[in-house]
N, C-alpha and C positions, 0 to 999 in steps of 0.2 A: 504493500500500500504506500509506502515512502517513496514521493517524489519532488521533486526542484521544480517548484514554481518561479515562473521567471516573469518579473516583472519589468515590463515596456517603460523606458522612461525618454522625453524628450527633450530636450532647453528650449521649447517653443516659449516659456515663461523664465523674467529674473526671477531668484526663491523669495523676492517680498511679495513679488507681485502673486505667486501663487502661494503664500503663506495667506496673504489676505485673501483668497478664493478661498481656500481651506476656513478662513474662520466664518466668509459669508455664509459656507454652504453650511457648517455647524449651526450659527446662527438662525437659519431659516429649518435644520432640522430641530431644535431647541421649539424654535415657536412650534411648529405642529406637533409634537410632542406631549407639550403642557398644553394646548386649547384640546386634545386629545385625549387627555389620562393625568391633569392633575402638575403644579410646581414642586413635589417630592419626590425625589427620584427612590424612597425607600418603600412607595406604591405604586408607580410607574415605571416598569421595567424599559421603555422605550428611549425613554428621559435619562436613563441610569446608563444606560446603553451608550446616549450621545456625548454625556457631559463623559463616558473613558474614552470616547475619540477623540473630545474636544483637547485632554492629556495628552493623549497622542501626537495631537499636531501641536503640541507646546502653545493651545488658547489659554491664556494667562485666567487665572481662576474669578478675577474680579468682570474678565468680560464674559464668563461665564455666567455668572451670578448676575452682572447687569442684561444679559439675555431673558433670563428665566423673565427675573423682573420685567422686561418689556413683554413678555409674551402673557403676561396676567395682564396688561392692561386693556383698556376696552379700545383704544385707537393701534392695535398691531395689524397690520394685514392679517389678513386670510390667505394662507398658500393651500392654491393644492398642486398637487403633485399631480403630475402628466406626464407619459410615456412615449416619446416619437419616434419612430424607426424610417429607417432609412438606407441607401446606398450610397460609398463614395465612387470616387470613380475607380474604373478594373473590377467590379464587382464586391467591393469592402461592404457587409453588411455592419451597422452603425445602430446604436440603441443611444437614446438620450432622453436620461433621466431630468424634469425639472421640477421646479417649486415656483410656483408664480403666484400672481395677485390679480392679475390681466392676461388672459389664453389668448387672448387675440394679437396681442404684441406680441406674445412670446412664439407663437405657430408664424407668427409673419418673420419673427427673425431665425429661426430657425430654417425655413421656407428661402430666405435670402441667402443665407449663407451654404445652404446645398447648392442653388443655383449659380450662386456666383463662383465655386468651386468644382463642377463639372460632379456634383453629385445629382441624387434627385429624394426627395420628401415622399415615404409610401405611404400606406395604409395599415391603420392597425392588424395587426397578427401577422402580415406580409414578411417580416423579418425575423422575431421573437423567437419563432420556432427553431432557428439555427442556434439560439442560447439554449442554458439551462439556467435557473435562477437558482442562485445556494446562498448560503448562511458561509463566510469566508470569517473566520478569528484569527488572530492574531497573538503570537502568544511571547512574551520573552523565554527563550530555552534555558537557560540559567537553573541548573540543578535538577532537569527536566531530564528522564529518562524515556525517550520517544519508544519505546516497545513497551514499554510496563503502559506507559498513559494512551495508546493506541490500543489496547486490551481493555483496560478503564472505558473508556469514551464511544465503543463500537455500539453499548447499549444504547446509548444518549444519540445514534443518528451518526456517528462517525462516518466518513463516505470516502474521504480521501486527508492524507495526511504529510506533509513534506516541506521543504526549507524553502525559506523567502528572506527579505532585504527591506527595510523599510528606511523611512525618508532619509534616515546619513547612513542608510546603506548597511545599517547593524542586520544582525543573521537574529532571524525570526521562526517561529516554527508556525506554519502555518495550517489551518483546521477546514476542513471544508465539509458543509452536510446540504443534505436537501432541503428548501426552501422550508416545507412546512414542521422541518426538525430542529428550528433555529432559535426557538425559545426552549427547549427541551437542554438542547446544548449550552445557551447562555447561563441557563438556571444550576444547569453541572459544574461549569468554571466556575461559578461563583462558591458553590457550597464547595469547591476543593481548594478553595481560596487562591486560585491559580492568576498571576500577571495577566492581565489582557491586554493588548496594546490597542487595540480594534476588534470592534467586529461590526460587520456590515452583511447589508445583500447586495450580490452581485450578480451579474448575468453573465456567466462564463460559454465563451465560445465549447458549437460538438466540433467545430472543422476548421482551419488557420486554410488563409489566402497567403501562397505566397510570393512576392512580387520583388522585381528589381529597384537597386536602389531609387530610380530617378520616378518610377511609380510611386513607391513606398512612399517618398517623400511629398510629393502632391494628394494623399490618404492623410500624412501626420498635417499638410497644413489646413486640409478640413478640419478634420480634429483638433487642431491648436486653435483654429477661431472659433469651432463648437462652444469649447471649451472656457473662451474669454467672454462669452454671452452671460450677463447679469442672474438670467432663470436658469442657468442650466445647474445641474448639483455634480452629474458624472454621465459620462460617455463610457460607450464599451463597445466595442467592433472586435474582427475577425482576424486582421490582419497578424500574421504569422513575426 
């Protein structure tokens, strides 16, 4: 079951410029969060969830905490979350996750920016299906015996289990289960009192495209203006 998940990274962004994406997209999952299930995250497991990512990407605890706060008050947006799939160009299937306040802005810039880079905007379901959607954790390996806790964990939804790198490239052991197993598994790390650095839902490619450099790179500069768009939270494509 042990494999090397490899993580795609790009400098399409400086690290402030996507430090502050990282705290936006926290941000915006903080408010739906609490207008959801509550500002304590020791009853809101969704909440409890965000605020160990928001650790993660080193969100300083006070804009934490001034997040929760705005998302109690009665003039916060309303996000909701939308799902658009799409193709880049050579065939790159493209998943893009957002949080918006306005579908209509946000489907028209999305809509612009496939167009403007030789993709195109589908239809719901059209693409999805080439994903799988799982429960991805993130764990510090630090005194971590990956055979012993792959034995542990197969009950709780284990599915696949192997090394990864996270933002300065530290060695992570990564956990991956099936979507509707993802709170079965959170609730496990927790009572084993285990490091979390993350955990999220992702939609992991069944099949990689794979393409020459000078295609690859007209796919990643989709994706890097996907990416710099205000509603988006996370992209996820095929590309190998």
């Amino acid at each position: 079951m042990g494999r090397i998940f490899e993580v795609r990274k790009h400098s399409m962004f400086a690290r402030y410029d996507r430090m502050a994406k990282q705290f936006t997209r926290i941000g915006k999952e903080i408010a739906i969060a609490v207008k959801s299930g509550g500002p304590d995250p020791d009853s809101n497991p969704a909440l409890r969830r965000v605020m160990q990512n928001a650790k993660g990407v080193n969100m300083p605890k006070d804009k934490v905490e001034a997040a929760i706060k705005r998302a109690m008050g009665r003039d916060i947006s309303d996000y909701e979350e939308v799902l658009y799939e799409g193709y880049a160009p050579h065939g790159v299937a493209i998943l893009i996750e957002t949080a918006t306040d306005n579908i209509t802005r946000t489907v028209a810039n999305v809509r612009a920016i496939f167009n403007k880079y030789n993709g195109s905007l589908s239809t719901s379901g059209s693409v999805s299906f080439q994903f799988k959607k799982m429960g991805v954790f993130k764990l510090d390996p630090s005194g971590l015996d990956p055979e012993e806790l792959e034995l542990e964990l197969i009950d709780h939804g284990l599915e696949e289990m192997g090394e990864g790198t996270g933002e300065n490239d530290e060695e992570l052991l990564v956990i991956r289960v099936p979507f509707v197993e993802f709170g079965n598994m959170q609730h496990a790390l927790e009572e084993k009192g285990l490091k979390v650095i993350s955990s999220e839902l992702e939609w992991i490619p069944l099949n990689l495209v794979k393409l020459g450099e000078e295609e690859e790179q007209e796919v990643l500069k989709l994706i890097g203006k996907m990416e710099e768009d205000e509603d988006v939270q996370k992209v996820f494509y095929n590309l190998e």
